[in-house]
C-alpha positions as CSV (number, residue, x, y, z in Angstrom):
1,X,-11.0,7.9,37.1
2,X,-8.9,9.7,34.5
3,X,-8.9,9.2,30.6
4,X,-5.6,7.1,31.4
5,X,-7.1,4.5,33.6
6,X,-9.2,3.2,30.9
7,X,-8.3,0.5,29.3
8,X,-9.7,-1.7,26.7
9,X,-11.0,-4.1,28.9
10,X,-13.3,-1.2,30.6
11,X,-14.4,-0.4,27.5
12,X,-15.4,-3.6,26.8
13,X,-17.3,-4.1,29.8
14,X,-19.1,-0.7,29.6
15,X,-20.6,-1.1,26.0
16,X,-22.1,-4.7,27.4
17,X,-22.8,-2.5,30.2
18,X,-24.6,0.2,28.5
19,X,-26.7,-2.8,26.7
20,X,-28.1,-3.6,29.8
21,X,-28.8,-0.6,31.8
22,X,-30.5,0.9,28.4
23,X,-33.1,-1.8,28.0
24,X,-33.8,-1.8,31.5
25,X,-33.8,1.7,32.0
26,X,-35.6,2.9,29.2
27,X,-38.1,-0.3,29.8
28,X,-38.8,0.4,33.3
29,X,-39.9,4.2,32.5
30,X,-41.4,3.7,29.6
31,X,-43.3,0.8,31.2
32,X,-44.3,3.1,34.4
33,X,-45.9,6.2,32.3
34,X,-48.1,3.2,30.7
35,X,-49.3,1.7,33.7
36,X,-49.8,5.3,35.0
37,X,-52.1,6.0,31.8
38,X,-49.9,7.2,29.1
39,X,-50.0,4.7,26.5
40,X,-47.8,6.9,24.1
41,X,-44.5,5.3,24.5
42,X,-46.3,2.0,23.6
43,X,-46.9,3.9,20.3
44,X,-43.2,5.1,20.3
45,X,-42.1,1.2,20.3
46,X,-40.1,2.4,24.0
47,X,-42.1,-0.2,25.7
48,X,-39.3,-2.7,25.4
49,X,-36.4,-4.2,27.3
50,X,-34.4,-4.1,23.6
51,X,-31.8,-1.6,24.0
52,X,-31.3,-0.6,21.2
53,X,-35.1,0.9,21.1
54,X,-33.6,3.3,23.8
55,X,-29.8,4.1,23.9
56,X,-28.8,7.6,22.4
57,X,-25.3,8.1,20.7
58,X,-24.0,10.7,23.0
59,X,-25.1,9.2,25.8
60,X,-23.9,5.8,25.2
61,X,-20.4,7.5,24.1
62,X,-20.4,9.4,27.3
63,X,-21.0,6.2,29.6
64,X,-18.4,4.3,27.6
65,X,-15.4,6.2,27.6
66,X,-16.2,8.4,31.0
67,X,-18.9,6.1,33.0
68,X,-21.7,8.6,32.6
69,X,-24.3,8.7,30.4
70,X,-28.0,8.7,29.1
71,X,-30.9,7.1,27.4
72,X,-33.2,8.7,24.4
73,X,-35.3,10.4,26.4
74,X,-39.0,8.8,26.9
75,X,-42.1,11.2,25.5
76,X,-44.5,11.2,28.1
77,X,-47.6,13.3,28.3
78,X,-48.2,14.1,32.2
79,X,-51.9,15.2,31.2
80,X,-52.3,11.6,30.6
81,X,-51.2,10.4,34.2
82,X,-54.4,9.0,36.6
83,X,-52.3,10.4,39.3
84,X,-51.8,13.7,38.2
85,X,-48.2,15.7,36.7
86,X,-46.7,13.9,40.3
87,X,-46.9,10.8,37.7
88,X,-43.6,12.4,36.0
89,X,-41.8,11.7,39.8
90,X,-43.0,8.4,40.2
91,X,-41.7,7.2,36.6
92,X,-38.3,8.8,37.1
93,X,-37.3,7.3,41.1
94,X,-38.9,3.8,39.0
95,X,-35.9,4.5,36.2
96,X,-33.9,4.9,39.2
97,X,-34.8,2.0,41.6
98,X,-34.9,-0.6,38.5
99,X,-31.2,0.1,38.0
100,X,-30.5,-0.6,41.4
101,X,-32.1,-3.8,41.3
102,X,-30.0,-4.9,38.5
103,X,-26.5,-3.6,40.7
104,X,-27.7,-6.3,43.7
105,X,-28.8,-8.5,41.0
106,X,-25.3,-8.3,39.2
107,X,-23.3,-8.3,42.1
108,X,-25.3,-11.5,43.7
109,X,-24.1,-13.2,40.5
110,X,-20.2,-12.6,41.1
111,X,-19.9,-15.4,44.2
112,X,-21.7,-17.9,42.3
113,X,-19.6,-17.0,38.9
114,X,-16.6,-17.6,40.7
115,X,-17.6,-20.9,41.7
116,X,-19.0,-22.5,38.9
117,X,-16.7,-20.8,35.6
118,X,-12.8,-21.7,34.7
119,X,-10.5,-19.5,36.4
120,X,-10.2,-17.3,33.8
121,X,-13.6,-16.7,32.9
122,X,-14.4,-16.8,36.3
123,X,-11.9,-13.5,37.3
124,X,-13.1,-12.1,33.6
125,X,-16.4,-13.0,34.3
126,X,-16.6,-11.5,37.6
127,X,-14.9,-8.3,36.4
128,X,-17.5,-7.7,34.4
129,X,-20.2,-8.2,36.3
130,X,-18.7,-5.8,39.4
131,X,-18.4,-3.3,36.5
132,X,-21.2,-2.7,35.4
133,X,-22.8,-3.0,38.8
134,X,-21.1,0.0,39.5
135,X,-21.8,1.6,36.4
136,X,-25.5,1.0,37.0
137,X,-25.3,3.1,40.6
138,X,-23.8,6.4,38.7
139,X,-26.3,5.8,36.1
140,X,-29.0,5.6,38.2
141,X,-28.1,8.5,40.3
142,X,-26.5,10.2,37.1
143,X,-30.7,9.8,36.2
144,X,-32.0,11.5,38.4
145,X,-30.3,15.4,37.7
146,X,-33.4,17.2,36.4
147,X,-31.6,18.5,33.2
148,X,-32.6,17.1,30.1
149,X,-31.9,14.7,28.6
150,X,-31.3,13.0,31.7
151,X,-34.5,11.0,32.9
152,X,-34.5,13.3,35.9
153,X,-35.1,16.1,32.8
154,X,-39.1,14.9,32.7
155,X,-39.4,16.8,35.7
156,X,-39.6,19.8,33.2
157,X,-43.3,18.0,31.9
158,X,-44.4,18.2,35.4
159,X,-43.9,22.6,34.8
160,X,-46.1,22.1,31.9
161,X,-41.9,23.1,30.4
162,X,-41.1,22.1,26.5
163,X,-37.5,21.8,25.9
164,X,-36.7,22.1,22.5
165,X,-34.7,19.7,20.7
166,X,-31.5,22.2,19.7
167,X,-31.6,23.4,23.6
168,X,-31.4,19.1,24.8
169,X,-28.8,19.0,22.3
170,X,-26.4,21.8,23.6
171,X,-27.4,20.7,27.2
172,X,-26.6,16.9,25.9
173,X,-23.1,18.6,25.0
174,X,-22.6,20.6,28.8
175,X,-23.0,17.2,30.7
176,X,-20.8,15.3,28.2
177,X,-18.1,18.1,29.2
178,X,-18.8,17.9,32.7
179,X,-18.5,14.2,32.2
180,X,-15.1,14.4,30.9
181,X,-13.9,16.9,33.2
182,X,-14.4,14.7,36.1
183,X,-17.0,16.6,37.7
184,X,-19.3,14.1,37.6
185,X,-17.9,12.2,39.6
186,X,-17.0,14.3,42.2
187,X,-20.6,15.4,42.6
188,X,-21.9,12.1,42.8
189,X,-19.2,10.1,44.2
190,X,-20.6,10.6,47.4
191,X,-24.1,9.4,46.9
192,X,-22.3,6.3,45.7
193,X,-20.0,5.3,48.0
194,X,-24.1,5.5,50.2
195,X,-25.5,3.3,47.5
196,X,-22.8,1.0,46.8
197,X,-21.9,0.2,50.6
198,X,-26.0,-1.3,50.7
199,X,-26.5,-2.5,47.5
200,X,-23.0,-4.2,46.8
201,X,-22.8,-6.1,50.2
């Protein structure tokens, strides 16, 4: 999907979007590295569904106006993990499965809003929700790329790796790029047509 193809409307439906996948995402992580035995993102106020506790500005901009983007990234200390650095895995396929569940959850909402709503909110409605289902498949998979500050990025904790804050910034600044080039997309277009074709059935 080019720049031209979005319209207002998408716009729209992506920064409701965003407000979801956010709390949810950045919840579910947070939430993991604490029941694995790091209590810090308690202590960063990340253990939250609130989105606004999570999104980033780039990020947000990037899954707005090109579908892709990324949460603040979650501090977690590994050392604190009962199950060892392998913790870091477990919390980022958790980010990643939790924003499946909310595509089938959202989708399994679009037969029931076209029931029960007006026809116009109904086909607006519906829209919506089939929008940022699909949003929530690239983000998930979007997630899971092990450059920071992607989720997928912690994997760098599990190397006992520190990425300092200037290097996430000019890497923040590649993906946005490749974001807007449509490269994105082609990479993981693929893996969602898998996802989409099971979750969105």
């Amino acid at each position: 999907m080019g720049l031209q193809e979005v319209t207002i409307q998408l716009i729209a439906f992506r920064v409701l979007a965003i407000l979801i996948i956010a709390g949810v995402h950045g919840g579910v992580v947070a939430g993991t590295a604490v029941l694995l035995g790091d209590k810090g993102p308690k202590y960063d106020g990340r253990l939250t569904l609130a989105p606004t506790g999570h999104m980033d500005l780039v990020g947000s901009i990037s899954l707005i106006v090109f579908g892709f983007g990324w949460i603040r990234p979650v501090a977690i200390d590994a050392e604190q993990f009962r199950i060892g650095r392998i913790g870091i895995v477990v919390v980022i396929l958790a980010g990643f499965l939790g924003l499946n569940v909310v595509a089938a959850l959202l989708e399994a909402l679009v037969v029931p809003t076209l029931t029960t709503l007006p026809h116009t909110a109904a086909l607006a409605t519906a829209a919506f929700l089939r929008t940022a289902s699909d949003v929530s498949i690239y983000f998930a998979l979007f997630s899971l790329v092990p450059i920071p500050p992607l989720t997928g990025g912690l994997l760098f904790e599990a190397f006992g790796i520190s990425v300092s804050r200037s290097v996430r910034r000019v890497l923040a600044a590649m993906l946005l790029l490749l974001a807007a080039a449509g490269v994105v997309r082609q990479l993981l277009g693929p893996a969602h047509a898998v996802l989409a074709s099971v979750i969105l059935t």
